[in-house]
N, CA, C and O atoms as CSV, one atom per row, in Angstrom:
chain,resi,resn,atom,element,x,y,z
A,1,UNK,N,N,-6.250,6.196,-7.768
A,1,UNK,CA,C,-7.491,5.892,-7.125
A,1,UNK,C,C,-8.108,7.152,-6.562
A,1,UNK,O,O,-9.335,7.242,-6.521
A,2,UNK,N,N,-7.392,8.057,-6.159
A,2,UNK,CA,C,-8.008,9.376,-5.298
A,2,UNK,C,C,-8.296,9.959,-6.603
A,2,UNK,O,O,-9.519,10.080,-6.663
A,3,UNK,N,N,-7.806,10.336,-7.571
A,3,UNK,CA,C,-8.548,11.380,-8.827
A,3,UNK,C,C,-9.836,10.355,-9.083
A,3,UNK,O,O,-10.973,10.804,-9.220
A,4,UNK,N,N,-9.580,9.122,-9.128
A,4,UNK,CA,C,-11.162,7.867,-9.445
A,4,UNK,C,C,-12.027,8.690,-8.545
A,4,UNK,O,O,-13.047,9.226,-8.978
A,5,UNK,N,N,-11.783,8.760,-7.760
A,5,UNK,CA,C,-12.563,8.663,-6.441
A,5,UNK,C,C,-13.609,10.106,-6.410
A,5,UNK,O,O,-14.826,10.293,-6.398
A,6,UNK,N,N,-12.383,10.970,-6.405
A,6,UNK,CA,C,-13.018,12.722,-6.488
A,6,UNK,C,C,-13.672,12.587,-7.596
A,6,UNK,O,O,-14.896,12.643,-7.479
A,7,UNK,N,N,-13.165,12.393,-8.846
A,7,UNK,CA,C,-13.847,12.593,-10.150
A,7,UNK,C,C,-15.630,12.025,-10.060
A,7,UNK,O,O,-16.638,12.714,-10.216
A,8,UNK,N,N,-15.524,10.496,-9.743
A,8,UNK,CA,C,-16.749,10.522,-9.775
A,8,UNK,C,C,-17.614,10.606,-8.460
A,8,UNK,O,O,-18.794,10.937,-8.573
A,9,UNK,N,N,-17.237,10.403,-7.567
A,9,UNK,CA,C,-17.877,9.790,-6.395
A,9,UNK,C,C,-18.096,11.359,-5.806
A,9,UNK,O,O,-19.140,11.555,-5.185
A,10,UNK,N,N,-17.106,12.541,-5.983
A,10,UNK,CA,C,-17.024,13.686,-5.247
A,10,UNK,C,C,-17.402,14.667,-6.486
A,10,UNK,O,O,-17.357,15.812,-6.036
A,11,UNK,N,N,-17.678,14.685,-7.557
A,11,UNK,CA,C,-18.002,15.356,-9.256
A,11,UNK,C,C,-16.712,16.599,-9.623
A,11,UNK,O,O,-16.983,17.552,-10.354
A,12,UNK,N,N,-15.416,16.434,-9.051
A,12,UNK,CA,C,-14.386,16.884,-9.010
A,12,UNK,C,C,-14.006,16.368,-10.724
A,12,UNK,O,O,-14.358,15.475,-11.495
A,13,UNK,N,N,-13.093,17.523,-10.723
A,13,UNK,CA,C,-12.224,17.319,-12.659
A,13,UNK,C,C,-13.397,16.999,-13.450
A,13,UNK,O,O,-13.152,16.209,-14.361
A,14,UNK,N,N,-14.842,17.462,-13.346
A,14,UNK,CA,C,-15.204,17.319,-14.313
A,14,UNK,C,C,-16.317,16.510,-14.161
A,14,UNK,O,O,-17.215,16.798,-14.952
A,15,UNK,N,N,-16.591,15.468,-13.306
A,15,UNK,CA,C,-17.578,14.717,-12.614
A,15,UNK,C,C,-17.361,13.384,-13.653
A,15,UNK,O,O,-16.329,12.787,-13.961
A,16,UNK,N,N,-18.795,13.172,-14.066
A,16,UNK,CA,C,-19.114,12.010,-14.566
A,16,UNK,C,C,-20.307,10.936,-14.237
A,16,UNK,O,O,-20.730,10.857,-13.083
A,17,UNK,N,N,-20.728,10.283,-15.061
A,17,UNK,CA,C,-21.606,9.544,-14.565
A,17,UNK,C,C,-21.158,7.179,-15.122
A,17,UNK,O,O,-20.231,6.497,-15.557
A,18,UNK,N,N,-22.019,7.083,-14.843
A,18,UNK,CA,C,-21.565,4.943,-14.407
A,18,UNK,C,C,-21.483,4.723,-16.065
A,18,UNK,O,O,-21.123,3.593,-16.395
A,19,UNK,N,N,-21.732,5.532,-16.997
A,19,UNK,CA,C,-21.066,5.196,-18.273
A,19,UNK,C,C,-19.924,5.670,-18.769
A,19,UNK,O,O,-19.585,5.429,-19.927
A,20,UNK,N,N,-19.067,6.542,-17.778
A,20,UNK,CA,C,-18.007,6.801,-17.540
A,20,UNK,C,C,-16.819,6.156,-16.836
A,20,UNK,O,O,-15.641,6.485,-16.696
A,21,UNK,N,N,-17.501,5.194,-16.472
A,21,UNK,CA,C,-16.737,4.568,-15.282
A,21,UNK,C,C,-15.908,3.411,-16.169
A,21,UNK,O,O,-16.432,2.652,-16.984
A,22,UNK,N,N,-14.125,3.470,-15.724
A,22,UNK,CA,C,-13.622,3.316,-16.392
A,22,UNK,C,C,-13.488,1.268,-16.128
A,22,UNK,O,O,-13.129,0.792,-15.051
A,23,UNK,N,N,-13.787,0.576,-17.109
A,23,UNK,CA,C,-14.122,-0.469,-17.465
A,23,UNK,C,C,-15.248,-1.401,-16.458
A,23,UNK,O,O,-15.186,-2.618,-16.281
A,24,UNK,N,N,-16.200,-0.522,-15.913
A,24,UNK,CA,C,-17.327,-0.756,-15.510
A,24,UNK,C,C,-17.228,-0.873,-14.100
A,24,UNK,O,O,-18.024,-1.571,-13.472
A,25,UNK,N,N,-16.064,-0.074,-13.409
A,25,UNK,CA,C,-16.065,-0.296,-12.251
A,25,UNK,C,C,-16.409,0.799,-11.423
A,25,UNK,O,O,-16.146,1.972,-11.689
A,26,UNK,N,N,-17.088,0.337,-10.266
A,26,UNK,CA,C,-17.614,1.628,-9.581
A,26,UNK,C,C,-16.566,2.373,-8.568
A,26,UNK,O,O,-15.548,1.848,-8.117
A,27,UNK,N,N,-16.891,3.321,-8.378
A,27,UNK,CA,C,-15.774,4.157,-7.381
A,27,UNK,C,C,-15.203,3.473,-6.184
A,27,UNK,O,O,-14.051,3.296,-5.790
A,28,UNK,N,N,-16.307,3.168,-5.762
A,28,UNK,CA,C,-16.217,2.227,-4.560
A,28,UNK,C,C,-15.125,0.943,-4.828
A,28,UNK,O,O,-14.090,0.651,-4.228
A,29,UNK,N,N,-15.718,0.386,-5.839
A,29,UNK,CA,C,-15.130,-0.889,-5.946
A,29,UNK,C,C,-13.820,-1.120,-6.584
A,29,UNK,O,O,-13.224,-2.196,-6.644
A,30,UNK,N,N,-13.235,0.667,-7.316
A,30,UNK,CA,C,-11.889,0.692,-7.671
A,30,UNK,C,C,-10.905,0.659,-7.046
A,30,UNK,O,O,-9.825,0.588,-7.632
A,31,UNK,N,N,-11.006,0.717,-5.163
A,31,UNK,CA,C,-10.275,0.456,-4.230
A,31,UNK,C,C,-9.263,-1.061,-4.822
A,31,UNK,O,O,-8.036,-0.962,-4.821
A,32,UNK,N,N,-9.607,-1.733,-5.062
A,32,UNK,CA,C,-9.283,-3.043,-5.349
A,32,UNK,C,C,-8.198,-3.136,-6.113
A,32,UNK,O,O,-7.187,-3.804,-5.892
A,33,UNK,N,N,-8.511,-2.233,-7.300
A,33,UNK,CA,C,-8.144,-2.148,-8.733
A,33,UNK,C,C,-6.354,-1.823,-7.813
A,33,UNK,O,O,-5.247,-2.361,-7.842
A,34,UNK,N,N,-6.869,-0.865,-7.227
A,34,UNK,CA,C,-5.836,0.250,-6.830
A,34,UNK,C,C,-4.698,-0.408,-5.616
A,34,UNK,O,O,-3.541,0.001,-5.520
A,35,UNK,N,N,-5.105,-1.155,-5.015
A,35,UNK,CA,C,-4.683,-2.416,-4.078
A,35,UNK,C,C,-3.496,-3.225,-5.099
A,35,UNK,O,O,-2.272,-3.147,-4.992
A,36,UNK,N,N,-4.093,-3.815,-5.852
A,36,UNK,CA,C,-3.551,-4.911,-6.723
A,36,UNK,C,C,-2.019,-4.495,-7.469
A,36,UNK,O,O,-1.012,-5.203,-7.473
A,37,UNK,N,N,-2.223,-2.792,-8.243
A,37,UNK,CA,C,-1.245,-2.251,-8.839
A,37,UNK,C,C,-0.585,-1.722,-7.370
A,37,UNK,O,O,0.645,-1.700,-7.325
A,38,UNK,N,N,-1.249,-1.345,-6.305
A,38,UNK,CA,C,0.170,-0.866,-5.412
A,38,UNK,C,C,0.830,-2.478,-4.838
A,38,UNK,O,O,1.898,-2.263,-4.265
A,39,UNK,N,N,0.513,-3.830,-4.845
A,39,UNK,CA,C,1.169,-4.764,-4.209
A,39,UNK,C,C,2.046,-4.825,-5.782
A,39,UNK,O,O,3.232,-4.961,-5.484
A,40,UNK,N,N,1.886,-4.771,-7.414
A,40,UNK,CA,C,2.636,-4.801,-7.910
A,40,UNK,C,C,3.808,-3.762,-7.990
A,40,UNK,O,O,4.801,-4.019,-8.671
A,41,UNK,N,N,3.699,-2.675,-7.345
A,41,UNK,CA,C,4.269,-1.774,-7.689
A,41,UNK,C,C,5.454,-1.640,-6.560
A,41,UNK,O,O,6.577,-1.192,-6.793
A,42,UNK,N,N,5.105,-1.994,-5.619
A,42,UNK,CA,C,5.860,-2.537,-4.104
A,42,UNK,C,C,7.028,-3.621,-4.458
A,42,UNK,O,O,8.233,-3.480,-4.253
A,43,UNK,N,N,6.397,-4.681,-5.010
A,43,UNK,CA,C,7.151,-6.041,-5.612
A,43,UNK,C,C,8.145,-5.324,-6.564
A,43,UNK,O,O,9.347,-5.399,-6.308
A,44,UNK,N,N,7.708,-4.628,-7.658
A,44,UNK,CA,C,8.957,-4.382,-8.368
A,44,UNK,C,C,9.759,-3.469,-8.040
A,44,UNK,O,O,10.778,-3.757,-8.667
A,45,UNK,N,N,10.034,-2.199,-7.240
A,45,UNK,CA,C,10.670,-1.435,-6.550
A,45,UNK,C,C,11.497,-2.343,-5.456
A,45,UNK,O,O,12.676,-2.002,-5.362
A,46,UNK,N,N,11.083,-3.476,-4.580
A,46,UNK,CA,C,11.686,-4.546,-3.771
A,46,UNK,C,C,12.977,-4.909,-4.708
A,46,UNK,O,O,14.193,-4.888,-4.516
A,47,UNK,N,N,12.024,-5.300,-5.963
A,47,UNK,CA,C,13.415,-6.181,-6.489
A,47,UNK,C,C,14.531,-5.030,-7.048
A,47,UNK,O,O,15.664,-5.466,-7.252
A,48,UNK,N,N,14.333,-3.858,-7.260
A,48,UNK,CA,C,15.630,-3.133,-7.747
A,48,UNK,C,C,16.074,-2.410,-6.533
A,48,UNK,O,O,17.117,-1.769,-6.660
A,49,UNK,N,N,15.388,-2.383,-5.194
A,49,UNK,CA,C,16.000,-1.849,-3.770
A,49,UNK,C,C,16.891,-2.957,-3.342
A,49,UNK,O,O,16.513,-4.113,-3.150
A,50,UNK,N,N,18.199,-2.482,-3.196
A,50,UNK,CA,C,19.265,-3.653,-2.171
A,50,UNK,C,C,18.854,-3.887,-0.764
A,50,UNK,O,O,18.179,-3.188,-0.009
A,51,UNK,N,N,19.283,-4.756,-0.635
A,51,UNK,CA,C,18.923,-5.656,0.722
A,51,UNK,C,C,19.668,-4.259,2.228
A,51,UNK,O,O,20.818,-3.828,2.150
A,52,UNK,N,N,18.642,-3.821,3.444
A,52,UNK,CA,C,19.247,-2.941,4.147
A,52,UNK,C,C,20.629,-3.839,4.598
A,52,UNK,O,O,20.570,-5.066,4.523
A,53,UNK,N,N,21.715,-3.252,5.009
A,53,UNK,CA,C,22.922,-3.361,5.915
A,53,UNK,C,C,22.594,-4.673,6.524
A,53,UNK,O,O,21.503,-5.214,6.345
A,54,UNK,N,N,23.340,-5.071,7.089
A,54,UNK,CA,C,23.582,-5.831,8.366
A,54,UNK,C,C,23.244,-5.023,10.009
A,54,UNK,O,O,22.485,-5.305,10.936
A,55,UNK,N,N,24.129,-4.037,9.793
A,55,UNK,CA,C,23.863,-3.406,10.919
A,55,UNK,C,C,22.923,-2.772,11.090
A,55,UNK,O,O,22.708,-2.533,12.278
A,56,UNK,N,N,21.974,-2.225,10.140
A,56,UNK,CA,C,20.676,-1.523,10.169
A,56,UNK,C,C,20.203,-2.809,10.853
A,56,UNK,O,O,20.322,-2.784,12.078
A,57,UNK,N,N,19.751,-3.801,10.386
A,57,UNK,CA,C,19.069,-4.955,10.510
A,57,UNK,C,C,19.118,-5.605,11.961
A,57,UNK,O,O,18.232,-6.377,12.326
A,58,UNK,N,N,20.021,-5.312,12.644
A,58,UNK,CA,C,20.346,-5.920,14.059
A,58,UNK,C,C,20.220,-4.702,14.971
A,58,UNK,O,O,20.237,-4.712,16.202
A,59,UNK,N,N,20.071,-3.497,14.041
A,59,UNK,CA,C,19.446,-2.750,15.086
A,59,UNK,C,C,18.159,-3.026,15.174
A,59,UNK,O,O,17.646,-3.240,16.273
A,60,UNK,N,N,17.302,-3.068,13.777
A,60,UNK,CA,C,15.876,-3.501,14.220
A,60,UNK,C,C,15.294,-4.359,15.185
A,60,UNK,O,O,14.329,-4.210,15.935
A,61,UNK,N,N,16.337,-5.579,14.948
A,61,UNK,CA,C,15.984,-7.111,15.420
A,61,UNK,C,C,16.121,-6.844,17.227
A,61,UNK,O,O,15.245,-7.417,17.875
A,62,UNK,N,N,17.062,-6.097,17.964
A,62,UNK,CA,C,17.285,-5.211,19.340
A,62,UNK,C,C,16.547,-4.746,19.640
A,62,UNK,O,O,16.140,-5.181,20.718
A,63,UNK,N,N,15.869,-3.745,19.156
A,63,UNK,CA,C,14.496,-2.639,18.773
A,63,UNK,C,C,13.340,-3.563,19.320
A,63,UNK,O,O,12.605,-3.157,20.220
A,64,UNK,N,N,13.194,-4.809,18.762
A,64,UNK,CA,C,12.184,-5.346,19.090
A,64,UNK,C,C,11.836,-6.290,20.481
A,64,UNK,O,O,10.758,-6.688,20.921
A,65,UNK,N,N,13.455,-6.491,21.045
A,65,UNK,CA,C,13.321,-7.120,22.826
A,65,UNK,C,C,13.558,-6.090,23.279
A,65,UNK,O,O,14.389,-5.310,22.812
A,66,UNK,N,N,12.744,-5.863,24.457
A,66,UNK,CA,C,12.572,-5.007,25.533
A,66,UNK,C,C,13.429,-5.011,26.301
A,66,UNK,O,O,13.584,-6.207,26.547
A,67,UNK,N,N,14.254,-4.357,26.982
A,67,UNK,CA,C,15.017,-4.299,27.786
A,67,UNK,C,C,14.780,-4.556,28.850
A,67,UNK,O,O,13.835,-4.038,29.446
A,68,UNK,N,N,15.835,-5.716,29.550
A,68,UNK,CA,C,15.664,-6.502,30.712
A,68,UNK,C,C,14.792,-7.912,30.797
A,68,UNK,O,O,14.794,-8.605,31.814
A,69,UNK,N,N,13.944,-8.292,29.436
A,69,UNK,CA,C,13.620,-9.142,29.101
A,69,UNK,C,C,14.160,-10.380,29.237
A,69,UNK,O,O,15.285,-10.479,28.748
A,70,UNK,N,N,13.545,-11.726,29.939
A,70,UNK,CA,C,13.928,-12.554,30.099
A,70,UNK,C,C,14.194,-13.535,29.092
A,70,UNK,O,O,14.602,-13.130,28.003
A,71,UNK,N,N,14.039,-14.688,29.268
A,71,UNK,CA,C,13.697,-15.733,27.797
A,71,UNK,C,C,12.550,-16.211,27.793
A,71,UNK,O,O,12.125,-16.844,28.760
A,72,UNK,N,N,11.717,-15.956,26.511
A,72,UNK,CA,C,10.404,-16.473,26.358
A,72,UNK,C,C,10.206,-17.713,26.879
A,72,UNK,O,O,11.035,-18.622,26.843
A,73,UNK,N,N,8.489,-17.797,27.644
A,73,UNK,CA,C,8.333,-18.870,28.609
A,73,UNK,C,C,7.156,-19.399,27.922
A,73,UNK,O,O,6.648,-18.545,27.195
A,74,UNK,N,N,6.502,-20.627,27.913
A,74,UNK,CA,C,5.221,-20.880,27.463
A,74,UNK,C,C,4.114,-20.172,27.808
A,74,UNK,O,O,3.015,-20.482,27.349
């Protein structure tokens, strides 16, 4: 998305003009494009990353009550 972006929107690598634009999308609106492949690209790296520790995990879950914290009240 950032070479999309410079190339046309900034006339970087060469510039270009909206009959260049790669399957009719505008610079602006390739944000999207670029959204979609990073939530796929997240998802499949998830599934070949192992699950963190146990103990990593209960440190987080600690991490997140404050110390000296009571028990949640309405």
């Amino acid at each position: 998305m950032l070479f999309y972006m410079l190339k046309f929107k900034f006339d970087w690598f060469g510039g270009g003009t909206e009959k260049d634009w790669w399957f009719g999308i505008s610079p602006e609106g390739f944000g999207t494009v670029a959204m979609f492949a990073n939530f796929v690209v997240a998802i499949i790296v998830s599934r070949f990353t192992p699950a963190p520790l146990i103990e990593v995990t209960e440190i987080v879950e600690n991490i997140r009550i404050p110390s000296g914290a009571g028990e949640a009240t309405h």
